[in-house]
Backbone bond lengths (Angstrom), bond angles and torsions (degrees), N, CA, C in turn:
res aa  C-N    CA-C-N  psi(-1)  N-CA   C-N-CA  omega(-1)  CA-C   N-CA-C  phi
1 X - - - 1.448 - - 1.527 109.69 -
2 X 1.442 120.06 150.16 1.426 141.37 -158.43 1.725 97.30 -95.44
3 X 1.337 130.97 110.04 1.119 123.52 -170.32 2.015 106.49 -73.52
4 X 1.150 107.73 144.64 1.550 97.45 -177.90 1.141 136.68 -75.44
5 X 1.650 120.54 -2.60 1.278 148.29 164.39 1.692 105.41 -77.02
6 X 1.135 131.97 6.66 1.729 147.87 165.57 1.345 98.59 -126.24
7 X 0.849 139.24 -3.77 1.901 122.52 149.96 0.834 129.22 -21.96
8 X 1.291 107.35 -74.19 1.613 145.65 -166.88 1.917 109.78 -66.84
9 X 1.289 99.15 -27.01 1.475 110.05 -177.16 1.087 108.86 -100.69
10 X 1.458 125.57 -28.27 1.662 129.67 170.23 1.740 112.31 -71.79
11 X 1.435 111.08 -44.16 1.179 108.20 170.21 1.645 132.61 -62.25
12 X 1.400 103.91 -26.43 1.671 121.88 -169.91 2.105 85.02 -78.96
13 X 1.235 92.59 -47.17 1.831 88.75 -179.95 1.702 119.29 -61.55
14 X 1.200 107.48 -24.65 1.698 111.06 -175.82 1.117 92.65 -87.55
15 X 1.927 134.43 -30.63 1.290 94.90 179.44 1.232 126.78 -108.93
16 X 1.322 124.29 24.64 1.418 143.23 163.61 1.484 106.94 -91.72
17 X 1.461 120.79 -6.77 1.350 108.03 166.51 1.638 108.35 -103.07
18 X 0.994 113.18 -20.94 1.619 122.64 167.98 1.738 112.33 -56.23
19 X 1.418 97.68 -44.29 1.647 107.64 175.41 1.348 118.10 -66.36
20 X 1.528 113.68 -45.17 1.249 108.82 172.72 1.483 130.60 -89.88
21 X 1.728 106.83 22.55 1.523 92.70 -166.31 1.110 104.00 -105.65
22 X 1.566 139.16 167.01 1.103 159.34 -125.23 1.308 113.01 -159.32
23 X 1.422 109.90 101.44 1.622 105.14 162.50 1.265 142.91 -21.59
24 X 1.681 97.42 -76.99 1.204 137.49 -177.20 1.912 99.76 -44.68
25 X 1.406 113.51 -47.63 1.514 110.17 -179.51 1.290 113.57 -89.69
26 X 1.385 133.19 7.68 1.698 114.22 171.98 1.678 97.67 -96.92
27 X 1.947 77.01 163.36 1.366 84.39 -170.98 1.200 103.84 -134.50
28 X 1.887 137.83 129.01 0.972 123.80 -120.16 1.577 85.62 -123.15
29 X 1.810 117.63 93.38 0.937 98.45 -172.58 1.703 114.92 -101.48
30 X 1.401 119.60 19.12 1.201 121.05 -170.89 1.812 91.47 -113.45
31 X 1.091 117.64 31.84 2.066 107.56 -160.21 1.644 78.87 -74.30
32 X 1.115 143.35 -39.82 1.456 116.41 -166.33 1.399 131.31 -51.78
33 X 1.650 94.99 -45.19 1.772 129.94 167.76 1.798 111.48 -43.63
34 X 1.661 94.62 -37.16 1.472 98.13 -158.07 1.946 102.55 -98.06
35 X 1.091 87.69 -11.18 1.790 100.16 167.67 1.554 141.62 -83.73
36 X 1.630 82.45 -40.36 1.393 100.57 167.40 1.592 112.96 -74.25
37 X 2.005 119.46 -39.52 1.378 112.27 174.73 1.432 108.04 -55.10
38 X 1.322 117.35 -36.96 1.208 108.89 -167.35 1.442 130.93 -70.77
39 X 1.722 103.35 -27.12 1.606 125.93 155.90 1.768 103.66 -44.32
40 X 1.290 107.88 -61.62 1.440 85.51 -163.86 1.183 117.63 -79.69
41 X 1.351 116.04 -27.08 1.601 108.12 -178.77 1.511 107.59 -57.56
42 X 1.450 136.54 -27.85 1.016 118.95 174.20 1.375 120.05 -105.11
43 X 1.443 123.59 31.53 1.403 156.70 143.68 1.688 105.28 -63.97
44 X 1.753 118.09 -70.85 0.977 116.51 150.37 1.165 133.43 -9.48
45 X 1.106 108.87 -103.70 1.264 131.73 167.82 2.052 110.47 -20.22
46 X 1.441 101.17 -67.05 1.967 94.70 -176.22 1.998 89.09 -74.09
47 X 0.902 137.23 18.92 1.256 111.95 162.40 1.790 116.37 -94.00
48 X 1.499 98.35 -31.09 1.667 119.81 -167.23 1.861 96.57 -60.25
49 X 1.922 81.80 -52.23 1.797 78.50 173.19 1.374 125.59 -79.65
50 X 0.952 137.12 -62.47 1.872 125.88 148.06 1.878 102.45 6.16
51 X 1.054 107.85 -82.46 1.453 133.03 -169.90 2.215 103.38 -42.84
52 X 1.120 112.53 -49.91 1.318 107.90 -167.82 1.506 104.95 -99.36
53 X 1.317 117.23 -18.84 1.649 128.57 162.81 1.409 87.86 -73.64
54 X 1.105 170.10 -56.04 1.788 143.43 -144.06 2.501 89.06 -89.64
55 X 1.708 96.99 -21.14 1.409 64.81 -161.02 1.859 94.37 -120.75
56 X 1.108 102.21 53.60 1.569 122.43 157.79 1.403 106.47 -78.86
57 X 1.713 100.82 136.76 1.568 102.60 167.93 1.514 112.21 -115.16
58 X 1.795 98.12 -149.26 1.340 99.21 -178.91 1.326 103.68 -89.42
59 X 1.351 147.09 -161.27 1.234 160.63 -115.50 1.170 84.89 -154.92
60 X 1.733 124.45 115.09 1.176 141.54 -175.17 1.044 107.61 179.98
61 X 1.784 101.27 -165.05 1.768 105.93 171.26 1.302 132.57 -55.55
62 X 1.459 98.02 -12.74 1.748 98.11 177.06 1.999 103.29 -75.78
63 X 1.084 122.41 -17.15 1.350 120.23 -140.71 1.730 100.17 -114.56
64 X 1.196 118.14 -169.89 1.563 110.83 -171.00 1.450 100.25 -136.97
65 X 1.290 150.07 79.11 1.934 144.76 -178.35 1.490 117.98 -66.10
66 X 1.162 98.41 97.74 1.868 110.15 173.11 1.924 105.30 -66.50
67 X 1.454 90.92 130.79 1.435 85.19 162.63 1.317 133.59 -75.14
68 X 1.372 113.69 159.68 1.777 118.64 -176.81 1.659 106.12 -51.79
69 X 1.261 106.33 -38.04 1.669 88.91 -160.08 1.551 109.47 -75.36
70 X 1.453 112.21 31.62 1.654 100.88 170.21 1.112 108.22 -94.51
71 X 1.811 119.67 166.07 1.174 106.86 175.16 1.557 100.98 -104.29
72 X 1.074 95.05 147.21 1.440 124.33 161.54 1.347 143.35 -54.01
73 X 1.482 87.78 -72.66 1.749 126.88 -165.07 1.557 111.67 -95.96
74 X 1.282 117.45 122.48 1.630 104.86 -169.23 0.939 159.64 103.93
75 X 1.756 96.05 5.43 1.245 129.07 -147.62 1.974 112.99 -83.79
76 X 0.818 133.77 122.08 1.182 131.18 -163.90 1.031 118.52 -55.39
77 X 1.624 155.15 169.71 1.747 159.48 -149.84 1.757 90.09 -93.22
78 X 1.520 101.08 -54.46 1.686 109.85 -169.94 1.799 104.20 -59.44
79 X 1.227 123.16 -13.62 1.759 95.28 156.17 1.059 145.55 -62.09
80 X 1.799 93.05 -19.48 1.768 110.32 165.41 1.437 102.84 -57.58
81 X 1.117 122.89 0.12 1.726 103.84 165.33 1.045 132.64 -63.79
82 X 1.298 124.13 -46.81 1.175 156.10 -133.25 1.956 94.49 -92.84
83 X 1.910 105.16 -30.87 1.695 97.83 172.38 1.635 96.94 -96.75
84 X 1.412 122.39 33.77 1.654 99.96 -179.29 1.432 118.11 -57.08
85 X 1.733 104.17 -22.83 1.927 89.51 175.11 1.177 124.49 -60.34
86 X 1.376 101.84 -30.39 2.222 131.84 -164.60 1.590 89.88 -56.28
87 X 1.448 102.56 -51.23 1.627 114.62 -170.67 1.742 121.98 -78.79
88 X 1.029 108.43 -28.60 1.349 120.68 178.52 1.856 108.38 -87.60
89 X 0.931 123.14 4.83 1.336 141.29 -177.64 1.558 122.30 -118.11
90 X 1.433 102.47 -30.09 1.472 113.52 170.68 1.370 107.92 -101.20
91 X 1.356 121.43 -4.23 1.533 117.65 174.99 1.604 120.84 -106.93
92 X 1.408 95.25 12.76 1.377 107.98 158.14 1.366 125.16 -144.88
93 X 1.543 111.88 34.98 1.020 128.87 179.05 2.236 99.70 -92.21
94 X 1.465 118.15 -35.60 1.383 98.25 -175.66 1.953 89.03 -74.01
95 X 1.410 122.90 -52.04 1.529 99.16 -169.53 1.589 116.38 -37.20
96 X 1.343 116.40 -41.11 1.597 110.62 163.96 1.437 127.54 -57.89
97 X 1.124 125.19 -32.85 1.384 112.29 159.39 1.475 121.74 -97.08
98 X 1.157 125.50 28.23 0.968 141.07 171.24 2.048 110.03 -96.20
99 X 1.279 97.70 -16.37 1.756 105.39 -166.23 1.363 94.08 -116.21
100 X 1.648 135.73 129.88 1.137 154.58 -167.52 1.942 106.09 -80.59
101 X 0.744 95.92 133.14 2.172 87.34 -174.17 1.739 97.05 -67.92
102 X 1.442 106.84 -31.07 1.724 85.23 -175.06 1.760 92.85 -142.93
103 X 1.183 110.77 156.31 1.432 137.43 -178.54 0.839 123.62 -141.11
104 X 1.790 135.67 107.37 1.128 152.95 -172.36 1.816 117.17 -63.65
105 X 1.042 112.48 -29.48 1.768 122.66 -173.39 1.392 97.57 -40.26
106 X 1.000 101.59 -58.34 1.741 98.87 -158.55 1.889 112.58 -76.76
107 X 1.479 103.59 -10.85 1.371 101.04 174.25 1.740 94.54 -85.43
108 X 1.266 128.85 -19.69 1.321 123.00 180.00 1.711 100.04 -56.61
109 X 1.440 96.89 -85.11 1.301 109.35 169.80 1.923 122.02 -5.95
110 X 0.914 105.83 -71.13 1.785 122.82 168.25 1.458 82.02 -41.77
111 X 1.338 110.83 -105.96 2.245 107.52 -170.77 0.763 135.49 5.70
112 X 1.289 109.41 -45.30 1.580 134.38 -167.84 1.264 118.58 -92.43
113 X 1.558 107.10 -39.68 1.322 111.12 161.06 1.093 132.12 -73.72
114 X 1.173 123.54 -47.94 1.542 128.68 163.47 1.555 123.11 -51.68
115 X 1.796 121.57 -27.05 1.396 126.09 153.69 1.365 120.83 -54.98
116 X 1.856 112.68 -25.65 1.288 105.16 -150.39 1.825 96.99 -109.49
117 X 1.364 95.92 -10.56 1.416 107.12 176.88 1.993 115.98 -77.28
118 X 1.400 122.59 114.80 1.330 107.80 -152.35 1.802 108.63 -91.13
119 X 1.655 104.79 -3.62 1.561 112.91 162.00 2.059 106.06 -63.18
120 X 1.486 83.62 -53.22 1.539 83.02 -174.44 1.849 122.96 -74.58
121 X 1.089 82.96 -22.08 1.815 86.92 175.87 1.342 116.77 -73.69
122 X 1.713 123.18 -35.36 1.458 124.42 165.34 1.777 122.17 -52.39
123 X 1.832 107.17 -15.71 1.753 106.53 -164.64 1.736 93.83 -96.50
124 X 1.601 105.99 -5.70 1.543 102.34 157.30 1.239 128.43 -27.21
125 X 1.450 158.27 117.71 1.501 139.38 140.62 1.250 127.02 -1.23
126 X 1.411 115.87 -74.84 1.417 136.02 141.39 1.120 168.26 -131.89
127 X 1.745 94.97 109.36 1.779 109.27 -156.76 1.562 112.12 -56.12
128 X 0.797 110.03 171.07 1.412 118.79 165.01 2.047 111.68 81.98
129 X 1.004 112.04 173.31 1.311 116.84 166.70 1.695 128.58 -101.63
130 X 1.511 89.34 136.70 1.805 86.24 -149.34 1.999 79.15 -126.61
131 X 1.357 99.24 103.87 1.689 83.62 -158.95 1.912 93.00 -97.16
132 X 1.686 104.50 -11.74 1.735 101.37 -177.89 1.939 113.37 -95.02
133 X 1.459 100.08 7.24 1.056 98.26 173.67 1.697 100.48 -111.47
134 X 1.404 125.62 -15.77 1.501 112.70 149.80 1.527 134.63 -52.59
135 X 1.506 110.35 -37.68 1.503 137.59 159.95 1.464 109.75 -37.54
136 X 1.673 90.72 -53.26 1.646 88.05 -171.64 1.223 130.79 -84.05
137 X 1.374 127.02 -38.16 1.177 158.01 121.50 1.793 105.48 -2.99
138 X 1.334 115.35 -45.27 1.325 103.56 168.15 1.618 141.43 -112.30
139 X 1.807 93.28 13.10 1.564 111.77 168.39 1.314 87.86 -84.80
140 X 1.806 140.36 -47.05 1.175 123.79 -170.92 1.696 129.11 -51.80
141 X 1.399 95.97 -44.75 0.975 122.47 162.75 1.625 126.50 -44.60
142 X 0.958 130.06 -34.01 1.476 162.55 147.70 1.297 101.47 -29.07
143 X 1.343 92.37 -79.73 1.806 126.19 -159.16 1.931 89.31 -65.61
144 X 1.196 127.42 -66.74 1.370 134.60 -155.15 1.659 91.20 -64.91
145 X 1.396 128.39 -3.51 1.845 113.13 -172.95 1.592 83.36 -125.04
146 X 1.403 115.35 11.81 1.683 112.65 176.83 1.416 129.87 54.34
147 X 1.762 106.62 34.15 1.666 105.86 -154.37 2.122 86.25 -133.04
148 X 1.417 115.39 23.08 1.585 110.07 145.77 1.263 130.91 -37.24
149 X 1.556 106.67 -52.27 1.288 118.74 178.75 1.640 118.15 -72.33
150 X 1.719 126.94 -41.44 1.107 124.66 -175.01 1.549 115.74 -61.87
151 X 1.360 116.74 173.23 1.283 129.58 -157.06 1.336 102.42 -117.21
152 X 1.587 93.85 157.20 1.583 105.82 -160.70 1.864 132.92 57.39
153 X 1.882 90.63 37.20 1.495 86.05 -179.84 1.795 101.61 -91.38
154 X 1.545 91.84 -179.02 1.240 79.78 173.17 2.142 92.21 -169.76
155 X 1.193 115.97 -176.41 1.326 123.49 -176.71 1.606 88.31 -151.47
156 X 1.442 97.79 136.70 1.333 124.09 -179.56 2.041 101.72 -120.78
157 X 0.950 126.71 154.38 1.360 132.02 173.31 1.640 119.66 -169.57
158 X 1.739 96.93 120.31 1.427 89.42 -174.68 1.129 95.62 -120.64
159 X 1.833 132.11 146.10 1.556 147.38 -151.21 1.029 94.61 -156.39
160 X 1.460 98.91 170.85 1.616 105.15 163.05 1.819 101.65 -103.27
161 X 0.957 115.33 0.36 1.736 127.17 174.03 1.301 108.67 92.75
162 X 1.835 114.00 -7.63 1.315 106.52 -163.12 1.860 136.46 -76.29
163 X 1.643 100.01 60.95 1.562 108.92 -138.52 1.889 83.58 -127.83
164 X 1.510 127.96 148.06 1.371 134.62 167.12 1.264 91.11 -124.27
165 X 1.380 137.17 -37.47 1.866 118.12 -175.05 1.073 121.21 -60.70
166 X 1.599 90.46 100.76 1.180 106.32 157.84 1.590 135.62 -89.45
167 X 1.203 108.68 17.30 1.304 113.11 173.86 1.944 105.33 -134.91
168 X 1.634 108.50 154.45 1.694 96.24 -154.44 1.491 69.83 -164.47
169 X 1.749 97.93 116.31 1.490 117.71 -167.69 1.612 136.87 56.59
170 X 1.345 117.92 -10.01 1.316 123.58 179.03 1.664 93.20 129.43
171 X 1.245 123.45 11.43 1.574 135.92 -171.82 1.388 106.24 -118.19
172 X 1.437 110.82 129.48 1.536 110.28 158.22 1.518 112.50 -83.42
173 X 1.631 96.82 164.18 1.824 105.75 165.41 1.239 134.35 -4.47
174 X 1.557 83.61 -64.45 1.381 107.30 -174.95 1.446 125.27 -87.50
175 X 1.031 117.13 -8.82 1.267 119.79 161.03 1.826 114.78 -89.30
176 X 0.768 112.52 -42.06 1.527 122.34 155.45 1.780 115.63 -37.37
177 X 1.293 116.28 -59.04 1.647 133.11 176.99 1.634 101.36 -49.12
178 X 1.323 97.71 -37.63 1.923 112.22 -136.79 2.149 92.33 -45.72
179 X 1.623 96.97 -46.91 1.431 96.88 -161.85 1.884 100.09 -73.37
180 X 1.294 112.94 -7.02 1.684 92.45 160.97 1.003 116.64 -116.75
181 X 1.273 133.37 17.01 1.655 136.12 118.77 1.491 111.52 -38.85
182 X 1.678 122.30 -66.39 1.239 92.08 -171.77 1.538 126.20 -90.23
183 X 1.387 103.14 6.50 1.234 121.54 172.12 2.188 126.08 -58.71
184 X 1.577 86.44 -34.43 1.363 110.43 -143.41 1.756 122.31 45.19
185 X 1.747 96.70 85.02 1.382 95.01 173.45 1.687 87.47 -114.77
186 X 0.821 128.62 130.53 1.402 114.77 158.53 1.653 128.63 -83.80
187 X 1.420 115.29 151.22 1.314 99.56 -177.56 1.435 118.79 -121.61
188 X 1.387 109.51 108.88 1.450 120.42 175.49 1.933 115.50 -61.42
189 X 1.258 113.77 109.25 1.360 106.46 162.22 2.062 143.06 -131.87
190 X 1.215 87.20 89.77 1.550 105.32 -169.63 1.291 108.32 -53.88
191 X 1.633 127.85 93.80 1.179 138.47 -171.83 1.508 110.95 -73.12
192 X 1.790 155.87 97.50 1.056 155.41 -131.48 1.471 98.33 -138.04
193 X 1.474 108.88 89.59 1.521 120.80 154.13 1.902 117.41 -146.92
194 X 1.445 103.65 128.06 1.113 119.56 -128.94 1.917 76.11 -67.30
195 X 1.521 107.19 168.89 1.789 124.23 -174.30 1.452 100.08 15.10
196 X 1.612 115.81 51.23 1.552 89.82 146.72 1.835 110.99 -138.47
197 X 1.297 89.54 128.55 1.873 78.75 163.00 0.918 128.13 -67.59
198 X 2.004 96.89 -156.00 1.214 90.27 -166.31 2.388 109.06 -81.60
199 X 1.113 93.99 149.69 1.977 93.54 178.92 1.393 83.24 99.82
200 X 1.550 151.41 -36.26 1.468 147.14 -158.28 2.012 82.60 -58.66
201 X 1.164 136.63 -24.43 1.165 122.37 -176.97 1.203 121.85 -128.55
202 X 1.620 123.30 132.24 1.619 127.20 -150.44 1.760 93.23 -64.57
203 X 1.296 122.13 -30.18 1.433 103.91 -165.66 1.415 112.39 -78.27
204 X 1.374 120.89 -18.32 1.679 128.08 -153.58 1.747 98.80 -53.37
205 X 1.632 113.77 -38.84 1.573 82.21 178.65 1.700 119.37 -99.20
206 X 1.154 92.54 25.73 1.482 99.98 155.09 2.229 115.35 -75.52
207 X 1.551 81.97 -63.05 1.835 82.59 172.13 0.985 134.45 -65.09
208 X 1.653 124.52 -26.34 1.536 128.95 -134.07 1.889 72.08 -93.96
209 X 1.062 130.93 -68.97 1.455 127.86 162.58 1.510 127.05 8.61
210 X 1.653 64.21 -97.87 2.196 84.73 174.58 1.401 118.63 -43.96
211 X 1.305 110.18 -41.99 1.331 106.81 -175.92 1.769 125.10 -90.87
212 X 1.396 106.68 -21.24 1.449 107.97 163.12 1.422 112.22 -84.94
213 X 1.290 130.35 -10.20 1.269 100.88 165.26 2.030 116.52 -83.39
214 X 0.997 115.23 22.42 1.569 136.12 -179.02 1.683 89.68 -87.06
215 X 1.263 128.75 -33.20 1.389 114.23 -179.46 1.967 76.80 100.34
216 X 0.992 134.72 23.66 1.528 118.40 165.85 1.511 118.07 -129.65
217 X 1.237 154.07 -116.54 1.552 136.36 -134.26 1.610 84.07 167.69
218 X 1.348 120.11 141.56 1.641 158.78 119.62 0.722 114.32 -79.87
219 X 1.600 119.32 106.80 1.634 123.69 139.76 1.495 142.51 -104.98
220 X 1.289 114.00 114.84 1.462 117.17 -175.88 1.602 119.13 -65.17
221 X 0.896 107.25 86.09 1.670 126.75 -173.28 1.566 104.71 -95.75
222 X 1.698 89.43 97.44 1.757 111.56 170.68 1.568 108.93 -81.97
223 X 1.831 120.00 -42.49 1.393 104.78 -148.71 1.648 75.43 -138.63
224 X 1.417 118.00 171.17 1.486 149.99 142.33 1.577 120.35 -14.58
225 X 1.592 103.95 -52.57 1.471 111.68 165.15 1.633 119.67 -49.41
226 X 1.557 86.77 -58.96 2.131 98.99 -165.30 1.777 97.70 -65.00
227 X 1.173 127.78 -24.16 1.434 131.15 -178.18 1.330 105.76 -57.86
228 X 1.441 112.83 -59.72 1.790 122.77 -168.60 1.491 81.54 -66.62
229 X 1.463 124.80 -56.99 1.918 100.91 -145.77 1.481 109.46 -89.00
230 X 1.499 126.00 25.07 1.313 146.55 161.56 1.751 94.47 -98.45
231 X 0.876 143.32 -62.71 1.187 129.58 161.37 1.536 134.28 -16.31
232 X 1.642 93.48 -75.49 1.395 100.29 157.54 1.277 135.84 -46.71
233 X 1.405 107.79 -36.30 1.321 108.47 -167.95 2.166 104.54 -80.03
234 X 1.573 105.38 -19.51 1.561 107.34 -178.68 1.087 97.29 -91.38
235 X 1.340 151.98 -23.89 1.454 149.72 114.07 1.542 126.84 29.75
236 X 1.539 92.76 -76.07 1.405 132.03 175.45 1.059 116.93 -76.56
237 X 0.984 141.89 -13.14 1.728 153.30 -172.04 1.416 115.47 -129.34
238 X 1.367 104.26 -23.49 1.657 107.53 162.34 1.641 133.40 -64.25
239 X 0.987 119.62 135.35 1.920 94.45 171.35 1.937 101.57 -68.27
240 X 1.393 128.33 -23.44 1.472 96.34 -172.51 1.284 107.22 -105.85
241 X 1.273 123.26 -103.01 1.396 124.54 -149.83 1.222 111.18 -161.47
242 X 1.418 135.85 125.50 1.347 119.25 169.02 1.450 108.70 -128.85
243 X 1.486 100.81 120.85 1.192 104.64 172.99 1.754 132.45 -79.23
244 X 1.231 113.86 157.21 2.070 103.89 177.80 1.308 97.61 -109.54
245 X 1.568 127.40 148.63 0.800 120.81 162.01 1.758 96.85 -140.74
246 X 1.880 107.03 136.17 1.640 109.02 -169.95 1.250 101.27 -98.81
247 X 1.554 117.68 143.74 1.481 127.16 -177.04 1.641 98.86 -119.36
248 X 0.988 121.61 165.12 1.300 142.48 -162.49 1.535 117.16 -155.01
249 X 1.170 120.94 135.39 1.137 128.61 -166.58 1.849 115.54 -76.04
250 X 1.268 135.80 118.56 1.254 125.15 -174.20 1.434 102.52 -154.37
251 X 1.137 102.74 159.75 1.647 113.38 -167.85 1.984 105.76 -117.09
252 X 1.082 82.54 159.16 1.892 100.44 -176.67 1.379 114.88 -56.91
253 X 0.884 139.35 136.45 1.372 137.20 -179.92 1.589 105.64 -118.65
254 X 1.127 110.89 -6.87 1.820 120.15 -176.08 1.704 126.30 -44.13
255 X 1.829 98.19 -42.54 1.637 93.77 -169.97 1.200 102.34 -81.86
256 X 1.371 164.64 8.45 1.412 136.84 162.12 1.583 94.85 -95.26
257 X 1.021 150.31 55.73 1.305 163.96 -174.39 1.443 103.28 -148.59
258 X 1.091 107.38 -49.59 2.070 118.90 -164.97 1.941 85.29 -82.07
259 X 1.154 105.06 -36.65 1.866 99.70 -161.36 1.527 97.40 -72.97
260 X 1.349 91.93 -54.06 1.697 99.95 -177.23 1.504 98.98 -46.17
261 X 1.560 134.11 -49.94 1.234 120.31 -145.64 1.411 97.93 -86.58
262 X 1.660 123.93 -30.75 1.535 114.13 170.37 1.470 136.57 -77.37
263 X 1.518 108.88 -4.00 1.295 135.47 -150.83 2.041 68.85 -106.48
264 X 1.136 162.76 -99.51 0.718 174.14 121.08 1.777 94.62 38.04
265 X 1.241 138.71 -69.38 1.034 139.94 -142.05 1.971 86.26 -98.85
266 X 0.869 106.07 -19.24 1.541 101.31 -175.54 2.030 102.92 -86.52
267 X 0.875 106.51 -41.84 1.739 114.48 156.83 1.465 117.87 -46.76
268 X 1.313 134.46 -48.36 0.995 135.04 158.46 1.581 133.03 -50.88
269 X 1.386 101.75 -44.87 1.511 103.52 152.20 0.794 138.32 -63.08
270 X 1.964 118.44 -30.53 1.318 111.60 -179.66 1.666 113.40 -71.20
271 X 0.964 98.35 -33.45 1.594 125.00 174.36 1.828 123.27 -44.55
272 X 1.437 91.10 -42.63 1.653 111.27 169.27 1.583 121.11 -74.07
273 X 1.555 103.23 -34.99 1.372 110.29 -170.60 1.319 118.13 -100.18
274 X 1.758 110.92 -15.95 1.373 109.61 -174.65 1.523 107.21 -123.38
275 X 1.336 118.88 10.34 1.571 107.61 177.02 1.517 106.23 -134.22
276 X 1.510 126.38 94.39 1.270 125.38 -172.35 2.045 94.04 -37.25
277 X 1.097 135.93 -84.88 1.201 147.44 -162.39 1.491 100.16 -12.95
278 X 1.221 125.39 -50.47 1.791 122.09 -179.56 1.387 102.20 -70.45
279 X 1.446 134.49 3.18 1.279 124.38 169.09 1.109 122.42 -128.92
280 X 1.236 109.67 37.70 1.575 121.99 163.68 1.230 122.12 -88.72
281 X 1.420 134.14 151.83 1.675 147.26 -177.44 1.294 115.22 -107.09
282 X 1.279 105.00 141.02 1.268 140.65 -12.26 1.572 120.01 -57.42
């Protein structure tokens, strides 16, 4: 819960981001989310009417008879007052579907922090890098979807290399490898520590080994470049395909959309509940 003494500071922030935001730069990556709500709400909606049009009656006690001498015909623009809730409710109905019910960013954010935090990274299970119990963990894995035998497998692994166990359960490396040796899985491993080659890390001839005798490739990946053309190159040697795809860091643009749409929809209520005049008929 949001303490209420941060109200006042959350709100002053939604609307200084409302002020400064910019069309032209969002990028609307939930429009499917916000299309489909919008399908049904007005699914809703033609069903309610469908629904009370089949169960209209005749003109009776269920019903309400205005007399003739009203007028009708002619009626001035300013009676549209009288639905300002009707209107103030439908004009913040697209900012509501415009705002996603849940957004992952900020659970990223937390992850990242809590990885990068080294109190919190020690209450891990298991700290450190355990790169022959990933190995193993994914011949099982193999074996448990029954696809050892099929063709064109392969194991990819990216580390920072910073691992000496060499033994994983009472097993060395190599006994660990042995079943994707005879498997033919090969094992790709893109070693990721920034300006160093290859030997820049005490373990590298621990891996560069183990893992080329898998029938696969070590790469000492110092910079951004050697990453992509280790790619390419398992790419090229793979039977399938690996695609890249670049992510970029960007932030939510959602709550002055959600404020706008309740800040708007909360007016309408007050409007319904406290001014007989918006609830008059027709």
């Amino acid at each position: 819960m949001v303490p209420l003494t941060a109200v006042p500071a959350a709100l002053r922030r939604t609307v200084l981001d409302w002020r400064n935001l910019r069309a032209a730069d969002l990028l609307f990556t939930h429009r499917s989310d916000a299309i489909l709500a919008f399908v049904v709400l007005v699914g809703l909606a033609l069903g309610v009417l469908v629904m009370r049009a089949m169960a209209s009656r005749k003109a009776g006690r269920t019903q309400v008879a205005l007399p003739a001498v009203l007028n009708w015909s002619g009626g001035s623009w300013l009676s549209l007052v009288r639905h300002g809730a009707l209107i103030l409710f439908l004009a913040g109905l697209p900012f509501f579907v415009v705002t996603p019910f849940t957004t992952d960013y900020d659970n990223i954010l937390l992850s990242l922090s809590l990885v990068g935090d080294w109190t919190e990274f020690m209450k891990f299970p298991d700290q450190g890098t355990t790169i022959g119990l990933a190995m193993e963990q994914g011949i099982q894995l193999f074996r448990a979807f029954n696809f050892l035998e099929a063709s064109g497998n392969l194991m990819l692994i990216f580390s920072d290399g910073q691992d000496t166990q060499v033994m994983i359960h009472g097993k060395p490396v190599s006994e660990v490898l042995r079943l994707a040796v005879e498997n033919k899985v090969p094992v790709y491993f893109v070693r990721t520590s920034y300006n160093k080659g290859l030997g820049g890390v005490l373990p590298d001839d621990i891996w560069k080994p183990a893992v080329e005798a898998t029938g696969g490739k070590f790469y000492p990946a110092g910079d951004e470049a050697t990453i992509l053309n280790a790619i390419h190159d398992i790419d090229r040697r793979s039977a399938g395909r690996v695609e890249v795809k670049r992510y970029s860091s960007q932030q939510p643009r959602f709550a002055p959309y959600a404020f706008l749409a309740t800040s708007l929809w909360t007016c309408a209520l007050v409007l319904q509940l406290t001014v007989p005049y918006f609830r008059k008929f027709p």
